[in-house]
N, C-alpha and C positions, 0 to 999 in steps of 0.2 A: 855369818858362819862361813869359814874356810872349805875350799872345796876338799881340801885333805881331812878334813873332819866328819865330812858324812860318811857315815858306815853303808849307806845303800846306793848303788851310783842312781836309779831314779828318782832319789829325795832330793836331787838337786832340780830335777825337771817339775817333780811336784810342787816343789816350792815358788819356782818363778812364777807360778801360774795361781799361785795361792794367794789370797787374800780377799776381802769384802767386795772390792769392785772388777780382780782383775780378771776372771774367769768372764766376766760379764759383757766386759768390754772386747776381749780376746774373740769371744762369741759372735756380737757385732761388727766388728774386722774381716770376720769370715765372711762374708757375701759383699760387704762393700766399704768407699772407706768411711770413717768416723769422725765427726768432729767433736769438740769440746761443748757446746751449748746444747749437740744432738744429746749429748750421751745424758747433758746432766738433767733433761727432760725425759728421759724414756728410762733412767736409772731413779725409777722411786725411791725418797728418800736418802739418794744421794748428795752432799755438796760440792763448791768448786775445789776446796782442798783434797778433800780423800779422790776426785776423779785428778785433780791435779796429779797428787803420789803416785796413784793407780798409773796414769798414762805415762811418767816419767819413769818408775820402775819397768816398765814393758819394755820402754823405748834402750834404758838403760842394759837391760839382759838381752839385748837385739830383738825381741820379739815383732815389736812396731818399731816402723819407721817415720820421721813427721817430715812432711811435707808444706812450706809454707806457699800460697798459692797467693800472686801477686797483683788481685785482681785487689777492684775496688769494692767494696771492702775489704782487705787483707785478711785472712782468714789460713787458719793452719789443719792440716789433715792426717790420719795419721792412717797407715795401712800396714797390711800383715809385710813384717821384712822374709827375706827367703827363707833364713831361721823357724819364723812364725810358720810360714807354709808349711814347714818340714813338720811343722805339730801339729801339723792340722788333723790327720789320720787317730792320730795318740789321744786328741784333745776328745774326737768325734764318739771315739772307746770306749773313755773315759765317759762322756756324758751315756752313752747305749749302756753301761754297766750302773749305770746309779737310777737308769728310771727303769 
């Protein structure tokens, strides 16, 4: 969807952060970073694709940033980009109004 399409300017904020895993993942970023193997064990029910989608749409809307760490075993990481921080307030809101 075009950003001239939304009628609401926070339905674009809503959106980035919408979907099955990304709210989840978004979550876990917040205190430290995340990897791919952590996420897909502590995300019941999750698989390698939808956290795949999940973490490259974040990465995509600048939320996360991935960091590839060039140790042995090579392993990639991903953490809140300064975007993401900026939501962190919004995000925090958001979860105090739903529980």
């Amino acid at each position: 969807m075009e950003s001239s399409e939304l009628k609401c300017p926070a339905e674009l904020l809503l959106k980035q952060l919408s979907g099955k895993w990304k709210p989840q993942i978004f979550r876990l970023a917040l205190s430290e970073p995340v990897r791919f193997n952590t996420l897909l064990r502590q995300l019941e029910g999750s698989n390698k694709q939808s956290i795949a989608t999940a973490l490259k749409e974040l990465e995509e809307q600048g939320l996360l940033d991935r960091t590839v760490i060039k140790l042995k075993p090579l392993h990639i990481e991903y953490i809140l980009s300064e975007k993401g921080r900026t939501m962190v307030p919004i995000f925090l809101q958001l979860e105090n109004l739903s529980s």
